[in-house]
PDB file as gemmi writes it, atoms N, CA and C in Angstrom:
CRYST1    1.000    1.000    1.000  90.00  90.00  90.00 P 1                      
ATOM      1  N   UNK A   1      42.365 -14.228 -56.295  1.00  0.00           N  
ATOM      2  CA  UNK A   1      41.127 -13.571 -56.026  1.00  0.00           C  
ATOM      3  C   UNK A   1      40.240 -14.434 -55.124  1.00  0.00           C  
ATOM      4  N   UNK A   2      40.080 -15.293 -55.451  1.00  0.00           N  
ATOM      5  CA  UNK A   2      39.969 -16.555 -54.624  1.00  0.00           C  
ATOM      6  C   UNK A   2      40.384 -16.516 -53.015  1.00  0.00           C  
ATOM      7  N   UNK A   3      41.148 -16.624 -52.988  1.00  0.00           N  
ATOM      8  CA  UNK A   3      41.757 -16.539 -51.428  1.00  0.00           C  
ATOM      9  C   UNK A   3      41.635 -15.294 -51.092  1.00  0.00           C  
ATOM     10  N   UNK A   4      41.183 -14.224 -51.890  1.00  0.00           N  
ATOM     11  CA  UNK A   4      41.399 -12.514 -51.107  1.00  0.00           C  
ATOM     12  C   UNK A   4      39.844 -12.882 -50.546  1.00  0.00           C  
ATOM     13  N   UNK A   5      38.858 -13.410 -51.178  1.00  0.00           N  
ATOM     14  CA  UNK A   5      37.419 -13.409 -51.096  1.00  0.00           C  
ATOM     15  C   UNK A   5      37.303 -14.035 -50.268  1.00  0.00           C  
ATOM     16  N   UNK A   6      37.650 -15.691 -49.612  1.00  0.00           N  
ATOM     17  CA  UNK A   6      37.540 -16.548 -48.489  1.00  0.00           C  
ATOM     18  C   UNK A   6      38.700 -15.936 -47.490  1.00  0.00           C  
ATOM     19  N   UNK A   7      39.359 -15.156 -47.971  1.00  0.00           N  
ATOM     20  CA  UNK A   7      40.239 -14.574 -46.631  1.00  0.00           C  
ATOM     21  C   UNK A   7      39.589 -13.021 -45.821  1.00  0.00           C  
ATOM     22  N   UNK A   8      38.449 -12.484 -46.951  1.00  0.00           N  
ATOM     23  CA  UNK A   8      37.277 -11.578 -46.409  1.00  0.00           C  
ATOM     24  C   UNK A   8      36.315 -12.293 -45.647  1.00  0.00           C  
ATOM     25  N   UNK A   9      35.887 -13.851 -46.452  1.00  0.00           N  
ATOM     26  CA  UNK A   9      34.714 -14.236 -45.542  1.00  0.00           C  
ATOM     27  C   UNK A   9      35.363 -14.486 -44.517  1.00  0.00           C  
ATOM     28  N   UNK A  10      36.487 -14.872 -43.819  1.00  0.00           N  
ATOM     29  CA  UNK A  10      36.013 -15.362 -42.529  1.00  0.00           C  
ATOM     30  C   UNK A  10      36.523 -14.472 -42.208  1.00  0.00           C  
ATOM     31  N   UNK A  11      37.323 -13.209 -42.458  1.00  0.00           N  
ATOM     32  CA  UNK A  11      37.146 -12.037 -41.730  1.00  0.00           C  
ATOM     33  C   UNK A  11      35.757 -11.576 -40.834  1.00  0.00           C  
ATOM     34  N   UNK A  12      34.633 -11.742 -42.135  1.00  0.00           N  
ATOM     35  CA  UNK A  12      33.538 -11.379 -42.058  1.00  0.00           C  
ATOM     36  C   UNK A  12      32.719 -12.123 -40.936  1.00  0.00           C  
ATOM     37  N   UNK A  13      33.113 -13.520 -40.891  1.00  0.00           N  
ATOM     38  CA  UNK A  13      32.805 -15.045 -40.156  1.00  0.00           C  
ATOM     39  C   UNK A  13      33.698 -14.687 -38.650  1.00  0.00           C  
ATOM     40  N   UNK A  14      34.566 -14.299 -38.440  1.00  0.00           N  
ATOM     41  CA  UNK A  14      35.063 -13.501 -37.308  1.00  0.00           C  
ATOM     42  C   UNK A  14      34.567 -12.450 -36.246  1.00  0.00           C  
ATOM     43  N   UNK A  15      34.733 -11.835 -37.665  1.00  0.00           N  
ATOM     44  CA  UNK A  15      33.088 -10.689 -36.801  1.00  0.00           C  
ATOM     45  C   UNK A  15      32.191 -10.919 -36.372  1.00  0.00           C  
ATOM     46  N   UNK A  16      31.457 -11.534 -37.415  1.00  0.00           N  
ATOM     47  CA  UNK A  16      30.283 -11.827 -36.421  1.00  0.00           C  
ATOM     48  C   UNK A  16      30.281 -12.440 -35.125  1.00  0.00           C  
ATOM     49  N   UNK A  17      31.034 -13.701 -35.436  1.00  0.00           N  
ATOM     50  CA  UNK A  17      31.323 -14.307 -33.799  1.00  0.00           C  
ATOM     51  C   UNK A  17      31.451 -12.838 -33.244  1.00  0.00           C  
ATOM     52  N   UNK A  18      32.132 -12.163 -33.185  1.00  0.00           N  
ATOM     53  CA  UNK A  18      33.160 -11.036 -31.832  1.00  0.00           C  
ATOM     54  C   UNK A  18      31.514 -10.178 -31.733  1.00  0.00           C  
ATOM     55  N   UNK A  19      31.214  -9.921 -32.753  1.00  0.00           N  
ATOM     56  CA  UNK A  19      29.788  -9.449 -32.270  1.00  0.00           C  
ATOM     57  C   UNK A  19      28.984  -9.954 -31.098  1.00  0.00           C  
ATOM     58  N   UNK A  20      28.832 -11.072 -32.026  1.00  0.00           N  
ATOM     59  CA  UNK A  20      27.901 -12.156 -30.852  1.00  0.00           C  
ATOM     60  C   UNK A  20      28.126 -11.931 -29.447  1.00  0.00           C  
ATOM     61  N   UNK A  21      29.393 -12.230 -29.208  1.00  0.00           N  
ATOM     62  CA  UNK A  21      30.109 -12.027 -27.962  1.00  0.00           C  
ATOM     63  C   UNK A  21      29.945 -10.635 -27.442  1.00  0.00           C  
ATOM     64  N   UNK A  22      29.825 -10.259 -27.979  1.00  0.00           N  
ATOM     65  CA  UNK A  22      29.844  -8.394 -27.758  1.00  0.00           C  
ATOM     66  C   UNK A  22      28.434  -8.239 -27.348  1.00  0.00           C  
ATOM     67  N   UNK A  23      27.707  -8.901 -28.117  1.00  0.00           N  
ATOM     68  CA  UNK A  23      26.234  -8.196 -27.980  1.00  0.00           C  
ATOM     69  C   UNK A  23      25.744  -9.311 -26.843  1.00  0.00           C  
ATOM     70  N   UNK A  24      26.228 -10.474 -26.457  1.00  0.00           N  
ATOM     71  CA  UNK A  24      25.776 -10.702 -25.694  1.00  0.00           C  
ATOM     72  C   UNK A  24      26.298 -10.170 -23.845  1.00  0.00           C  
ATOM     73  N   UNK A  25      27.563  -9.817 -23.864  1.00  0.00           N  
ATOM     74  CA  UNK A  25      27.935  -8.961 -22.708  1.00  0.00           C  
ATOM     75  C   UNK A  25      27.474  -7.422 -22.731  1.00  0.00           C  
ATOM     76  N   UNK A  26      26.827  -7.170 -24.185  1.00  0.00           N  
ATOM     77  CA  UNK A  26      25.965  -5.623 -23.952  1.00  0.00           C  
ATOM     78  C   UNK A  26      24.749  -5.982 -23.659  1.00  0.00           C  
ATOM     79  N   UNK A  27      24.171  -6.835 -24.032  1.00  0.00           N  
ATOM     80  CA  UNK A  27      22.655  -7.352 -23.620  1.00  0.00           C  
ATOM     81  C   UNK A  27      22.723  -7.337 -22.124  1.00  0.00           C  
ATOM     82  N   UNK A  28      23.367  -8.245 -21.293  1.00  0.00           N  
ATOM     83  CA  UNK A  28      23.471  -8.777 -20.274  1.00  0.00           C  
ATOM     84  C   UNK A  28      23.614  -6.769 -19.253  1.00  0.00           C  
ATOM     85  N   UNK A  29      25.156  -6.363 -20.049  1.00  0.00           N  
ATOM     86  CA  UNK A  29      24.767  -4.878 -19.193  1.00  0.00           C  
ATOM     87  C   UNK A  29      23.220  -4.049 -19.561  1.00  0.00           C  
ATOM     88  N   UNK A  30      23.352  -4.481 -20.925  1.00  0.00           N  
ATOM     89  CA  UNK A  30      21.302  -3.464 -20.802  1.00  0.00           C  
ATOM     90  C   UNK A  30      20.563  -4.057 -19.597  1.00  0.00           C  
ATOM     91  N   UNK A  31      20.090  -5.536 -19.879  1.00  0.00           N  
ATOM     92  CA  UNK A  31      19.440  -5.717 -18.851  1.00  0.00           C  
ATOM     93  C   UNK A  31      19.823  -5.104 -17.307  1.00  0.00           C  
ATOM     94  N   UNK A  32      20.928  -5.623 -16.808  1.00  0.00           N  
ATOM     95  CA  UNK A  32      21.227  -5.006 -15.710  1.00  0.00           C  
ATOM     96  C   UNK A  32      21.221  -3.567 -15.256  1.00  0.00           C  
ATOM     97  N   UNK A  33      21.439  -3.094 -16.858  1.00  0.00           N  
ATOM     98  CA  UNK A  33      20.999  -1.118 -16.719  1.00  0.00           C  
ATOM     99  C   UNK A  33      19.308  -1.098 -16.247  1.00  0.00           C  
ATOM    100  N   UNK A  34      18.737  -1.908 -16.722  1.00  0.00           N  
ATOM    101  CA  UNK A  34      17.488  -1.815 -16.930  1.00  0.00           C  
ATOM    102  C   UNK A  34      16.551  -2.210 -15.475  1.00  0.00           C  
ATOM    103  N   UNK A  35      17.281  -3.421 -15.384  1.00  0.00           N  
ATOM    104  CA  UNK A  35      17.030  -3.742 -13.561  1.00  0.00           C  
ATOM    105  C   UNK A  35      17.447  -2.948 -12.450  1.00  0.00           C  
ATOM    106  N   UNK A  36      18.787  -2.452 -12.599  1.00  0.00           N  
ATOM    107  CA  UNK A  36      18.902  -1.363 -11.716  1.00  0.00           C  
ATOM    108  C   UNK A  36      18.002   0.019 -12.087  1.00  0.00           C  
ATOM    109  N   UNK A  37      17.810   0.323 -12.981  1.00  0.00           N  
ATOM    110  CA  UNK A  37      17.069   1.388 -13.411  1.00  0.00           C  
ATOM    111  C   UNK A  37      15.440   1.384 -12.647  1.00  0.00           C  
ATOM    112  N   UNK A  38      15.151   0.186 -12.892  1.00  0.00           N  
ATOM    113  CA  UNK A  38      13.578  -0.271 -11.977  1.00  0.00           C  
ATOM    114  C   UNK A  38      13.536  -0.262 -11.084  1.00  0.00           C  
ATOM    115  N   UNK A  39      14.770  -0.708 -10.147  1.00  0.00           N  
ATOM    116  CA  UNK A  39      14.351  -0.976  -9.418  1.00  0.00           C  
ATOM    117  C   UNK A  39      14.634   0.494  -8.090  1.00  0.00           C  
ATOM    118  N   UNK A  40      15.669   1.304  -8.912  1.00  0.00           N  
ATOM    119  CA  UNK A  40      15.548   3.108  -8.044  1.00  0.00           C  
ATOM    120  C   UNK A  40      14.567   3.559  -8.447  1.00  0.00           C  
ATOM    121  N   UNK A  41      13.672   3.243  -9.674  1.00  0.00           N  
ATOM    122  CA  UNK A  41      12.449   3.660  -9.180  1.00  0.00           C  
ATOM    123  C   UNK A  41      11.322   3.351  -8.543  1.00  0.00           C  
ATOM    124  N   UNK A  42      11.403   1.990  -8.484  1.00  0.00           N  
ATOM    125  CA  UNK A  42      10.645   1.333  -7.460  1.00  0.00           C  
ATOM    126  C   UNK A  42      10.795   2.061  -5.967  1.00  0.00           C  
ATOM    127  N   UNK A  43      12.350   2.465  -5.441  1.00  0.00           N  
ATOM    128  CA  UNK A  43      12.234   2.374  -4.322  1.00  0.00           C  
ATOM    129  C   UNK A  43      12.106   4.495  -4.396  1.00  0.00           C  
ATOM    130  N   UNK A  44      12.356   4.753  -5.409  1.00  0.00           N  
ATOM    131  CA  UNK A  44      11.474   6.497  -5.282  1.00  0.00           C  
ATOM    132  C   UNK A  44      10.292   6.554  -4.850  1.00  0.00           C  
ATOM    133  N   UNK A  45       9.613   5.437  -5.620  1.00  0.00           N  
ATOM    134  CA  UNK A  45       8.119   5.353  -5.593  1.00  0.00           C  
ATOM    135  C   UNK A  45       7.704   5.230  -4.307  1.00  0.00           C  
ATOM    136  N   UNK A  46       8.131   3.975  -3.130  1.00  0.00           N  
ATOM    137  CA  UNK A  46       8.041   3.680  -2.178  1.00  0.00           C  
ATOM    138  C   UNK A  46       7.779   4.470  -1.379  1.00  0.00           C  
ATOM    139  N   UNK A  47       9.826   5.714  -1.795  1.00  0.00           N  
ATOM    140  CA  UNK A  47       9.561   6.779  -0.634  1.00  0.00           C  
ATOM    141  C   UNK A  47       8.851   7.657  -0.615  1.00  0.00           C  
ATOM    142  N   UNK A  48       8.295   8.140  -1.583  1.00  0.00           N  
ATOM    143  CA  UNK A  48       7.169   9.194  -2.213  1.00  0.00           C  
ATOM    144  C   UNK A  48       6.153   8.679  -1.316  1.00  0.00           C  
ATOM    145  N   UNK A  49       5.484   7.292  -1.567  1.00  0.00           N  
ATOM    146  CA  UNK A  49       4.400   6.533  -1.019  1.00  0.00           C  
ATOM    147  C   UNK A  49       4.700   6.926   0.477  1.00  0.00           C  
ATOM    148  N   UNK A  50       5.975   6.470   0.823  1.00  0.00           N  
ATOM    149  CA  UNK A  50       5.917   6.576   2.517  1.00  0.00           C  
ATOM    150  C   UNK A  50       5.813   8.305   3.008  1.00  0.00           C  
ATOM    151  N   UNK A  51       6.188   8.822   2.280  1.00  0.00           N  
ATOM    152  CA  UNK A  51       5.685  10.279   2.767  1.00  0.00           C  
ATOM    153  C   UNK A  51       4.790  10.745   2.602  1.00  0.00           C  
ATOM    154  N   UNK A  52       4.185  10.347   1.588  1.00  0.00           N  
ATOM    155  CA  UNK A  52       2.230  10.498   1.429  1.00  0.00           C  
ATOM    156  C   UNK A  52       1.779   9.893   2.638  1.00  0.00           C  
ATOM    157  N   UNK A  53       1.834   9.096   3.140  1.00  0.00           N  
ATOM    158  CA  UNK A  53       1.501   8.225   4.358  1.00  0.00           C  
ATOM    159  C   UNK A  53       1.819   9.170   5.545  1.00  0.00           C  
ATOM    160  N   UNK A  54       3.110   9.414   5.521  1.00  0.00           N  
ATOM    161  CA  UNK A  54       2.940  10.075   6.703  1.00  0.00           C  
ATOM    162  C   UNK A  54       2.707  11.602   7.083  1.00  0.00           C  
ATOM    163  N   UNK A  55       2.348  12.356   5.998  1.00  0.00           N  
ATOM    164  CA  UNK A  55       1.530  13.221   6.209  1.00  0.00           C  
ATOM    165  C   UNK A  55       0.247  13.634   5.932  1.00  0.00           C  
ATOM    166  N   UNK A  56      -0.118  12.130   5.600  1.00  0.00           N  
ATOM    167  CA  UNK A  56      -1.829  11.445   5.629  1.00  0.00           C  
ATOM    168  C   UNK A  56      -1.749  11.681   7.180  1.00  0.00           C  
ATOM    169  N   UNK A  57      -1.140  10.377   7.887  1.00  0.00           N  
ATOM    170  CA  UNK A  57      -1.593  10.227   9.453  1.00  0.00           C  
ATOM    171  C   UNK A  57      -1.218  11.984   9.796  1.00  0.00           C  
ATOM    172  N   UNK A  58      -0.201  12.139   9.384  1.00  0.00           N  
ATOM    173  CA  UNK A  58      -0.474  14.025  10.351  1.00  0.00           C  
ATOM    174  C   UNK A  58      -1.589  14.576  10.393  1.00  0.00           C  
ATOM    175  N   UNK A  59      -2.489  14.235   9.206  1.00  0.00           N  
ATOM    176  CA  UNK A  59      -3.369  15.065   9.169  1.00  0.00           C  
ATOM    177  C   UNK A  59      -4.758  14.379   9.789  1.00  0.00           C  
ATOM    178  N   UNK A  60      -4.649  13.077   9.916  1.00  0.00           N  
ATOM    179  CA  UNK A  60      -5.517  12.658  10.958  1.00  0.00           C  
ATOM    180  C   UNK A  60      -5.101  12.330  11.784  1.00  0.00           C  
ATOM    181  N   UNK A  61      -4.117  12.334  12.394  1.00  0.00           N  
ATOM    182  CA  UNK A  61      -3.503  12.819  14.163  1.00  0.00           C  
ATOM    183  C   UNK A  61      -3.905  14.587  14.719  1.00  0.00           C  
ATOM    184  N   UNK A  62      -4.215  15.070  13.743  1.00  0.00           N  
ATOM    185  CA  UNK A  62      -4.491  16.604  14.027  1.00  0.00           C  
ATOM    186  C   UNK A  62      -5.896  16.938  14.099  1.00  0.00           C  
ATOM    187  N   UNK A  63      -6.816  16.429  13.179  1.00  0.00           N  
ATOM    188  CA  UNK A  63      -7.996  16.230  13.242  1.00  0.00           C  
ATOM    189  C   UNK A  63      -8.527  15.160  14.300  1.00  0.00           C  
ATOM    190  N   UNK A  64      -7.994  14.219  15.124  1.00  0.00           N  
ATOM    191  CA  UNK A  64      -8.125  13.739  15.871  1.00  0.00           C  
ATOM    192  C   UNK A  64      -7.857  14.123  17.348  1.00  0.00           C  
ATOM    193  N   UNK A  65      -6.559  14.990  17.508  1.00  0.00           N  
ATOM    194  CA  UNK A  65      -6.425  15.918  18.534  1.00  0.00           C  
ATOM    195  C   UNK A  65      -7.339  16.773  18.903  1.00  0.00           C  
ATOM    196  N   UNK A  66      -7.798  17.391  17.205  1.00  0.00           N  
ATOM    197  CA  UNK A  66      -8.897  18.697  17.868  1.00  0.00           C  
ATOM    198  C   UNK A  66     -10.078  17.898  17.861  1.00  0.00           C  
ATOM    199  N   UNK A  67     -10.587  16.807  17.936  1.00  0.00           N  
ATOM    200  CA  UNK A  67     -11.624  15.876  18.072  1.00  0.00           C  
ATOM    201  C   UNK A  67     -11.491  15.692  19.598  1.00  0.00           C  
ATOM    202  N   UNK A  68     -10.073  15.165  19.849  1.00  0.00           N  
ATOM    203  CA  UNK A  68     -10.080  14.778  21.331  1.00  0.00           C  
ATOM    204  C   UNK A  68     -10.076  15.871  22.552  1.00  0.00           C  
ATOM    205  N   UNK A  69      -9.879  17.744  21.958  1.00  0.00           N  
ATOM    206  CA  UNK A  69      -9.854  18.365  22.542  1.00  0.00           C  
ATOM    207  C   UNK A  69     -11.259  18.565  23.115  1.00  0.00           C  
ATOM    208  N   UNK A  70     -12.634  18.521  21.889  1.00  0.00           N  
ATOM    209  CA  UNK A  70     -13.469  19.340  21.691  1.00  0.00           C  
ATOM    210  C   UNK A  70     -14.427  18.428  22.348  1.00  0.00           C  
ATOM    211  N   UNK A  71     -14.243  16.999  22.877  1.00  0.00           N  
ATOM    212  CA  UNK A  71     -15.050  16.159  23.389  1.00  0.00           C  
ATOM    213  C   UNK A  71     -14.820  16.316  24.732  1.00  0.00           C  
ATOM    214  N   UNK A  72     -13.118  16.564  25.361  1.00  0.00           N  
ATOM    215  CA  UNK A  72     -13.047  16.331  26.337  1.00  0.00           C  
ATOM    216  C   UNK A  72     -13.693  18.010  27.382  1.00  0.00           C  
ATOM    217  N   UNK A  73     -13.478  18.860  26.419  1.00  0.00           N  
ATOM    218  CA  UNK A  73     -14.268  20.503  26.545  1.00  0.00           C  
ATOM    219  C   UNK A  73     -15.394  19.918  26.789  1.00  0.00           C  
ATOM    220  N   UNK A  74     -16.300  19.309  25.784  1.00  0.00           N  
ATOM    221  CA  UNK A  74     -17.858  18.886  26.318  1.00  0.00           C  
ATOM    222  C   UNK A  74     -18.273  18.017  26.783  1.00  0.00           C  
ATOM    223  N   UNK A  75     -17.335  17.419  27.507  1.00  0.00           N  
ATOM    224  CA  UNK A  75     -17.288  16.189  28.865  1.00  0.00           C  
ATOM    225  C   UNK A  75     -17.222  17.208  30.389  1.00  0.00           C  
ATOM    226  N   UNK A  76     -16.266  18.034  30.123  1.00  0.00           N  
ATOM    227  CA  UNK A  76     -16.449  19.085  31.379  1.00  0.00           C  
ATOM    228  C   UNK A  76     -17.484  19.781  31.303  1.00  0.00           C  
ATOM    229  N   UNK A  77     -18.534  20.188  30.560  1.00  0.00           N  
ATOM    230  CA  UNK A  77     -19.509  20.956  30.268  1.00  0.00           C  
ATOM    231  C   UNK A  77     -20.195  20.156  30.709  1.00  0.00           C  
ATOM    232  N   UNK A  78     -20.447  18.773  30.592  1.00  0.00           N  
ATOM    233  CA  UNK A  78     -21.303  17.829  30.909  1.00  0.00           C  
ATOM    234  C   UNK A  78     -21.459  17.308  32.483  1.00  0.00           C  
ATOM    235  N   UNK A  79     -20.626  17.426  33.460  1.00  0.00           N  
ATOM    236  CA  UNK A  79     -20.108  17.274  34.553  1.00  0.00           C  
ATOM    237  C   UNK A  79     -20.874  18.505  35.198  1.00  0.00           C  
ATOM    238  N   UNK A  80     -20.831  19.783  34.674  1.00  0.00           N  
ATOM    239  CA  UNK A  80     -20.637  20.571  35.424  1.00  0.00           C  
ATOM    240  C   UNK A  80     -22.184  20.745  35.577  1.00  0.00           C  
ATOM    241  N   UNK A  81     -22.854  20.638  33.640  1.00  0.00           N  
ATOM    242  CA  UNK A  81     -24.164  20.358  33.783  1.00  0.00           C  
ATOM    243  C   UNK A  81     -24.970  19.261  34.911  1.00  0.00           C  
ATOM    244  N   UNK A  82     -24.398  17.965  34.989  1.00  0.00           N  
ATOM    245  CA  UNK A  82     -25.064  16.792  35.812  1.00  0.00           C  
ATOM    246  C   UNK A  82     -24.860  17.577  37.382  1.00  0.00           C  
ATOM    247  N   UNK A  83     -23.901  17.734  37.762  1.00  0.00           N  
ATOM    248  CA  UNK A  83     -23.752  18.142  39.407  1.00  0.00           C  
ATOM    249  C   UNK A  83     -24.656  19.549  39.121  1.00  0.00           C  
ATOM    250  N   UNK A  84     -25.421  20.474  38.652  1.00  0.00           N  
ATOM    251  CA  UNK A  84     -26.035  21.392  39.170  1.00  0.00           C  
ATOM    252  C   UNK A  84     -27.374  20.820  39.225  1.00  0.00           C  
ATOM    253  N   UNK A  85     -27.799  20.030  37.787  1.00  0.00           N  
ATOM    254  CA  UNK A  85     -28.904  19.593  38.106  1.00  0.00           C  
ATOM    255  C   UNK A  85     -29.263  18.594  39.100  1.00  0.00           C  
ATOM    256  N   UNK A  86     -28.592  17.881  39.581  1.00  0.00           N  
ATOM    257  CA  UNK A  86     -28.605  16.785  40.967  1.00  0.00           C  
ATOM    258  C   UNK A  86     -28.170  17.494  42.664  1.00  0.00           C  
ATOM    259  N   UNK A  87     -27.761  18.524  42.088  1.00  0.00           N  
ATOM    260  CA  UNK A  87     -27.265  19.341  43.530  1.00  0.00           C  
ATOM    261  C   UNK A  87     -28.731  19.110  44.179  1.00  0.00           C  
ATOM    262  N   UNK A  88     -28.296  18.542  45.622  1.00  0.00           N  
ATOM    263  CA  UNK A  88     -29.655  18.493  46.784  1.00  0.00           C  
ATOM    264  C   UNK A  88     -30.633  20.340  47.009  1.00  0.00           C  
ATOM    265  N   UNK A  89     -30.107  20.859  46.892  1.00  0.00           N  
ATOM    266  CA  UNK A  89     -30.366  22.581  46.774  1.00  0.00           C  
ATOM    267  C   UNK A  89     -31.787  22.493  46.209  1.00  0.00           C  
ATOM    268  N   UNK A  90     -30.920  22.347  44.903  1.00  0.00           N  
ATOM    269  CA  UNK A  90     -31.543  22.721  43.561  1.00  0.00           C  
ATOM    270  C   UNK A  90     -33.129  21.553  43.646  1.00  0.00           C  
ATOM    271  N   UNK A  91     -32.611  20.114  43.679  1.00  0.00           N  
ATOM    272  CA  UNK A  91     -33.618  19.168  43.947  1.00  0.00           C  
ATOM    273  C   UNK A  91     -34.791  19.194  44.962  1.00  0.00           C  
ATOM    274  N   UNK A  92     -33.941  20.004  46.415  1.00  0.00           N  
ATOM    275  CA  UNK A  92     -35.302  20.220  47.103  1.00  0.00           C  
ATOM    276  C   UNK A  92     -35.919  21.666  46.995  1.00  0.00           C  
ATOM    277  N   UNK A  93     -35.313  22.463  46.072  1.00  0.00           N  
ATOM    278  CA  UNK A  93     -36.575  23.480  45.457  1.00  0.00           C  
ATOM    279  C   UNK A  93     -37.010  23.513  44.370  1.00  0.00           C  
ATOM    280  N   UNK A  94     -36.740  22.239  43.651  1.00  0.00           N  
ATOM    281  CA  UNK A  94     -37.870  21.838  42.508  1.00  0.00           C  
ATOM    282  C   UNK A  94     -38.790  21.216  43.426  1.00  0.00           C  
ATOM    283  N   UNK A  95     -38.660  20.033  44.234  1.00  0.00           N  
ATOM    284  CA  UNK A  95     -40.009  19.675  44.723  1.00  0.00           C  
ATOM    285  C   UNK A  95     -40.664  20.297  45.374  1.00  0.00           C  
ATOM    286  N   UNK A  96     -40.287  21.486  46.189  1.00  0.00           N  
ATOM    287  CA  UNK A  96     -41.277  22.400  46.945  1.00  0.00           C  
ATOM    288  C   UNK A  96     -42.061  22.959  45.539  1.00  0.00           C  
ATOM    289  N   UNK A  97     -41.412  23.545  44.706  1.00  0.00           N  
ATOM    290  CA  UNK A  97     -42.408  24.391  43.703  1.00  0.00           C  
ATOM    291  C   UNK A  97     -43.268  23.650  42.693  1.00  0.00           C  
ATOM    292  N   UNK A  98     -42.609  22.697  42.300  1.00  0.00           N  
ATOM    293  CA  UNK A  98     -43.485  22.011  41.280  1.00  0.00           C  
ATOM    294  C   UNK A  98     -44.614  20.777  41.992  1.00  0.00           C  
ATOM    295  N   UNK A  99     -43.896  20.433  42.892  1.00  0.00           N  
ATOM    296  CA  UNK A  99     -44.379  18.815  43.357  1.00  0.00           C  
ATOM    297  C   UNK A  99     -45.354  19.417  44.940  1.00  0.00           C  
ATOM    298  N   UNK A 100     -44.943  20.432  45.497  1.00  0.00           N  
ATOM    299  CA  UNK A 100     -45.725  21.131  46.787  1.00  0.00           C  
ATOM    300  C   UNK A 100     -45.214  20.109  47.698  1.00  0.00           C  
ATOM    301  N   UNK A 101     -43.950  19.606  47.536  1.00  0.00           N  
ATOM    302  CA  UNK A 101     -43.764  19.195  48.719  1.00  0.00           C  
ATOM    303  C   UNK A 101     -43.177  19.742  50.204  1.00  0.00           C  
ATOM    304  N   UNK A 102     -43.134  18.782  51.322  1.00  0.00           N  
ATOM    305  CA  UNK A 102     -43.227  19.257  52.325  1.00  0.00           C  
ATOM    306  C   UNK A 102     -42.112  19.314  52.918  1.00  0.00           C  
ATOM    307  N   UNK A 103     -41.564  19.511  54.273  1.00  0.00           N  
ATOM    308  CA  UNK A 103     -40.367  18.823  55.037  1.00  0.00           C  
ATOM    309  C   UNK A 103     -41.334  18.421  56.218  1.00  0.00           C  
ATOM    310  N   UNK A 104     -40.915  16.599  56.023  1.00  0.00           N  
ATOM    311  CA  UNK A 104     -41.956  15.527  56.930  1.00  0.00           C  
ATOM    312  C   UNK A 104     -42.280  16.458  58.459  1.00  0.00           C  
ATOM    313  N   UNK A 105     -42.887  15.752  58.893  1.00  0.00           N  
ATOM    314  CA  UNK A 105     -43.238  16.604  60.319  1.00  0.00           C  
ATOM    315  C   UNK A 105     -42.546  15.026  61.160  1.00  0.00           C  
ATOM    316  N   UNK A 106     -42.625  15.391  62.702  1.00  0.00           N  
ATOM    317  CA  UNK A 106     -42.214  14.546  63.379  1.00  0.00           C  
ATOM    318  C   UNK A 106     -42.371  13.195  63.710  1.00  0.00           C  
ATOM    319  N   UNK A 107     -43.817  13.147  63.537  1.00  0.00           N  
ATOM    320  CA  UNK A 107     -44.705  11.618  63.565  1.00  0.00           C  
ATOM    321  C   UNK A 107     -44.440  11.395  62.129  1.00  0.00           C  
ATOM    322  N   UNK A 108     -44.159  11.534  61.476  1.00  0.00           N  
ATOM    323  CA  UNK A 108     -44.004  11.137  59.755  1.00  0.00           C  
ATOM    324  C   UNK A 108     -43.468  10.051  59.364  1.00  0.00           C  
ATOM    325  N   UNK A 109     -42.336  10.480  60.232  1.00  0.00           N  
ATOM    326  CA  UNK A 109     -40.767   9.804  59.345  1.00  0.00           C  
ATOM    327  C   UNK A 109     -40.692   8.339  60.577  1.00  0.00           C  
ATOM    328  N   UNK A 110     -40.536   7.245  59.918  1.00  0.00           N  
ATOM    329  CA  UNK A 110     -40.424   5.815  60.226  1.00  0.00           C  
ATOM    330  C   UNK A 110     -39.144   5.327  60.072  1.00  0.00           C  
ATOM    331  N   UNK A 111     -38.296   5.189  61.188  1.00  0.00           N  
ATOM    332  CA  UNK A 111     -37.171   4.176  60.762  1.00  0.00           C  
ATOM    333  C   UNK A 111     -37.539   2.610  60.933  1.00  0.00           C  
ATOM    334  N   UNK A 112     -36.976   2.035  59.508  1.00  0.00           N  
ATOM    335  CA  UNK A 112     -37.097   0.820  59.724  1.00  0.00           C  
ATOM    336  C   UNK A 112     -35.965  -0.088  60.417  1.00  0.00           C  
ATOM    337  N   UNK A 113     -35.802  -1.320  61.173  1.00  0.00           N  
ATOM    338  CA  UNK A 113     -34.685  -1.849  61.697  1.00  0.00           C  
ATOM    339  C   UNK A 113     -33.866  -2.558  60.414  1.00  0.00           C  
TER     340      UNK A 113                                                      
END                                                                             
């Protein structure tokens, strides 16, 4: 009885070692389940992130287009405004009406050297 009982313990004393061993090459794959597991989601995350990004900038590349349309529309508006009001025409019949001016007479006009 004796020997059936110390021929269980180190049965028992066996096992455990093979455990040990066991659980430490299952540990080692958890972790590695676990690191690879992080780290595809790390890089989901990324790509998620990078496509938020780039249809962030779409949407201020588009709002910036119709920015750059709507300035360069009232840059030509602005042009077209400056040359009517500076047109010589226009300038010498504001000063006849408002200012009563004249066109010089002959003795008037002085060139200088």
């Amino acid at each position: 009885m004796a020997t059936a009982i110390s021929l269980q313990a180190r049965k028992v004393a066996t096992v455990k070692r093979e455990r040990v061993v066991l659980s430490k090459a299952s540990r080692w794959r958890l972790f590695l389940g676990i690191f690879l597991g992080l780290a595809l989601i790390a890089a989901v995350l990324v790509h998620v992130w990078l496509r938020l990004q780039v249809v962030r900038m779409g949407y201020v590349l588009s709002t910036t287009s119709k920015l750059q349309t709507r300035l360069e529309q009232e840059n030509r508006e602005l042009k077209v405004e400056l040359a009517t009001l500076t047109s010589p025409d226009r300038l010498e019949s504001l000063a006849r009406q408002r200012l009563g001016l004249v066109a010089p007479e002959k003795g008037q006009i002085i060139v200088l050297p």
